[in-house]
N, C-alpha and C positions, 0 to 999 in steps of 0.2 A: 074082222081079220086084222092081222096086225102088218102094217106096209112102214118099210125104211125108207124116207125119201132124204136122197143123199144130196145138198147143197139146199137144204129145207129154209135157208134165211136168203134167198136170192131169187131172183124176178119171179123164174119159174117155182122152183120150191115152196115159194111161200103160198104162191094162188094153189099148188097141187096140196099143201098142207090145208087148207082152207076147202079147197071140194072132197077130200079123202074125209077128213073129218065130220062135214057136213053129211056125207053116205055114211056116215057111220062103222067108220073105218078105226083102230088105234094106229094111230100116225107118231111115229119115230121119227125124228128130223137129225140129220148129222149135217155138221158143217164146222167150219175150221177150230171152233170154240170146244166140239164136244171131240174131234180126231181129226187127226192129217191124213188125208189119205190118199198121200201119197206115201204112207208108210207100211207097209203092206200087212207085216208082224199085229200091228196097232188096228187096221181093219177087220184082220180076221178076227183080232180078237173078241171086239166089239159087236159083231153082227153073230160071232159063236156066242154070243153075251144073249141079245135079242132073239135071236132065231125067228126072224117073219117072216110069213105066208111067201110076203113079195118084197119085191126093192124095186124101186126108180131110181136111175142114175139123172139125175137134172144137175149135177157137182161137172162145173165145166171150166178152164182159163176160157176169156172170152173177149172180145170188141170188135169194134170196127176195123176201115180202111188202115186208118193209120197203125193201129195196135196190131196187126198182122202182119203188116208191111215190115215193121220194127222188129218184133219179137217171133223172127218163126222159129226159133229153138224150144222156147219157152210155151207156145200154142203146140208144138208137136209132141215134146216130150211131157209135157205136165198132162196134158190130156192123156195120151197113152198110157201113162202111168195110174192115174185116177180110175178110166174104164177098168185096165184090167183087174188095178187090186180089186176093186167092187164086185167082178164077177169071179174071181177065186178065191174070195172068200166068201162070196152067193155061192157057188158049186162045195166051196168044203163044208158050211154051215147046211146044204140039201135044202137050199130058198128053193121053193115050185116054181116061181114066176118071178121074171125080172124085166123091166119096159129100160130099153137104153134112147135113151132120149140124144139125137144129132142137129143136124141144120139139112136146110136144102143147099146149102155150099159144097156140099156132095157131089152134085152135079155137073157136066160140064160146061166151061166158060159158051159154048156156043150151041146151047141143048136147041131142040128143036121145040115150040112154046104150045099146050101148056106141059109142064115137063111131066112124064110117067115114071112109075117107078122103076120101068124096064130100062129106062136110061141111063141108069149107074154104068158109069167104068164107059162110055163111047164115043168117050172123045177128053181131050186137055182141060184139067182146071184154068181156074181163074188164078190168073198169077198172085195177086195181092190176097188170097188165102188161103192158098195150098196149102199149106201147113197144115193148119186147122181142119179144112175138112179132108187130107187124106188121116187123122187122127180118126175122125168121124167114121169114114169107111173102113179102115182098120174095127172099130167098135162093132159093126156092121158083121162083116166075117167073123168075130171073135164070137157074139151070138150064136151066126150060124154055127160054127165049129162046136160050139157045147152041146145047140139041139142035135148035130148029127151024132157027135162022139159020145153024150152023155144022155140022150133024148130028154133035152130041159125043153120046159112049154117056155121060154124066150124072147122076148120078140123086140123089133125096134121100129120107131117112130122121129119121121123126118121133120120138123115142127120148120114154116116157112119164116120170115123175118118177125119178131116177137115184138111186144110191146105193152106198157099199161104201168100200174102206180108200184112203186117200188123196184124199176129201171137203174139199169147205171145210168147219169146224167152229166159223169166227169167227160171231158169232148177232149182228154187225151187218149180213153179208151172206149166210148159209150159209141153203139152202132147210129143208123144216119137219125131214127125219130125221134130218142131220145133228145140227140145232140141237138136237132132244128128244134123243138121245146125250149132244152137250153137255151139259145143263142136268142128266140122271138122273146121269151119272158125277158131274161137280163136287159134285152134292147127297149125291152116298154119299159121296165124298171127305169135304165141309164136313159129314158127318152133319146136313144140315139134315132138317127134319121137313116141310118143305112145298114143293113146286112150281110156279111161279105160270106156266101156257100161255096163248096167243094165242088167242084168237076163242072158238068155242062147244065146239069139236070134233067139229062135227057133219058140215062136209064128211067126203065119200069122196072117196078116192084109191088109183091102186095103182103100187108102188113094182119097178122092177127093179133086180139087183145088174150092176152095170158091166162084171162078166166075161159075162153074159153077153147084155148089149149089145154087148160087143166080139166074141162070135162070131156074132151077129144080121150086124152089118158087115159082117166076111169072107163069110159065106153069099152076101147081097146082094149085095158087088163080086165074084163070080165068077158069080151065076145070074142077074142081076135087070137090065133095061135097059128104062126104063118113061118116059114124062113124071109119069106119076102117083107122088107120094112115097107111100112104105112107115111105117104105123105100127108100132112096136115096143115090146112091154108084154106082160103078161103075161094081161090078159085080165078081170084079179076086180079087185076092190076093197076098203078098208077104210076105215071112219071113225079120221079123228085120232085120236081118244078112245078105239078101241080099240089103234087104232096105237101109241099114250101110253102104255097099258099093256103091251103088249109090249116097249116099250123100257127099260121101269122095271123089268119083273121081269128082262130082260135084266142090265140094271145093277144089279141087286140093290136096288132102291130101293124101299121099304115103307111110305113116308111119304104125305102128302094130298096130292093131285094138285087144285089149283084153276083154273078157266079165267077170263080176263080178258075178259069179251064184251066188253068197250069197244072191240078190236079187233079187225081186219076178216079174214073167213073166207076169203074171195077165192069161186074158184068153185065151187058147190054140191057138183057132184060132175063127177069125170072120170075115165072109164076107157075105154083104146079097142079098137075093133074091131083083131083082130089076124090075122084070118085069113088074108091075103094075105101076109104073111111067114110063116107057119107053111107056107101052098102052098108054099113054096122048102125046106120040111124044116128047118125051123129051130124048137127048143122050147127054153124057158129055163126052167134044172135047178136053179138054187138059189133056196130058198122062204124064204119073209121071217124065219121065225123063227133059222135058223142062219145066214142072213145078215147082220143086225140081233147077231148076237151074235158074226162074225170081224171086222164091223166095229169092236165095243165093243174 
């Protein structure tokens, strides 16, 4: 089958390019080298060029705390603009299947834990990236509105906080695993004795490795045909702060770990309910500690 996967040289993209082709998939990768796509003329073009089976949208503006906090024009309208060209010129080219890939930032700042997918829209985002994921939810509706108005088989997937080799690792815009990678390795490099982290570390979070996000995907675009989006994660959680320490004995780093409460923790805690993709026989095999270490 032939599948477009759209941001194919990026975290996600590249591991989805990597299990599509392994199932023996022809894999079309776009990314800013082969189209913009934020130009909508130039998308259509190119996908009426291809005409595949299916599309993945994993082509996203992206980061952390800070890069959200900074840039919500930029997280709200580039995003908008990227989903929808993808999915109008997925409906004029007549693509069958199309998986729109979001975040669990969807959800709201004070979900009740572990989050369900029935909890969209029940309460207030999280201030520091609203932006971002009312993009995401917008993406969300725009799905649904094609399977009701055009009955496309559609569907979308909430992937929880990402991770693994080929990450942003720049720490003006790279989310927290990344950037604590960052910051343990350069400190064993520079033998510094001390590491200065963000917020308290007291949020929870749980973290999955990108391969096996990218076979959560596969599972879904062959079993799964739903309006309701699929969360994907792995179910547990951890605090920063333990998280912190896992990355530093990871990187061999022995030195003082200090947190900077002047800055903002974002949301207390998030982890989601997963069980509706696990019904499709779908379980994610690599666990944080030898993840966190093929990453380093």
């Amino acid at each position: 089958m032939s599948v477009v996967i759209a941001g194919s040289t990026g975290l996600v993209g590249s591991a989805l390019t990597e299990v599509f082709t392994a199932a023996g998939h022809e894999v079309i990768g776009l990314n800013r080298s082969v189209v913009d796509l934020l130009d909508l003329e130039a998308t259509k073009k190119i996908i009426q060029k291809i005409k595949p089976k299916l599309m993945i949208d994993a082509a996203a503006k992206v980061g952390g705390i800070g890069a959200n906090s900074t840039l919500p024009v930029e997280f709200l309208s580039d995003n908008l603009r990227i989903q929808s060209n993808l999915m109008e010129a997925a409906h004029a080219s007549n693509v069958e299947r199309f998986v729109f890939l979001g975040s669990s930032c969807i959800y709201p700042r004070d979900c009740p834990q572990p989050i369900k997918e029935e909890y969209l829209m029940t309460g207030p985002l999280e201030a520091t990236n609203s932006a971002y994921a009312i993009a995401k939810i917008a993406g969300i509706e725009l799905i649904n509105s094609y399977r009701k108005e055009y009955g496309m088989k559609w569907i979308s997937l909430m992937p929880t906080n990402l991770y693994g080799p080929g990450d942003n690792f720049n720490l003006q815009g790279s989310h927290v695993l990344p950037a604590l990678i960052r910051r343990f390795v350069e400190a064993v490099e520079s033998r510094s004795a001390k590491v200065v982290l963000w917020g308290s570390g007291s949020p929870k979070r749980e973290f999955l490795h990108v391969n096996d996000l990218a076979q959560a995907v596969l599972k879904a675009s062959e079993n799964y045909d739903s309006s309701m989006h699929l969360n994907i994660g792995t179910g547990s959680d951890l605090t920063i702060k333990e998280l912190a320490g896992k990355v530093a004995s990871a990187a061999g780093f022995t030195g003082e770990i200090e947190w900077d409460t002047s800055k903002p923790d974002g949301t207390p805690q998030k982890v989601l309910d997963v069980s509706r993709i696990k019904a499709l026989g779908w379980e994610p095999t690599i666990t944080l500690e030898p993840g966190i270490a093929s990453t380093i």
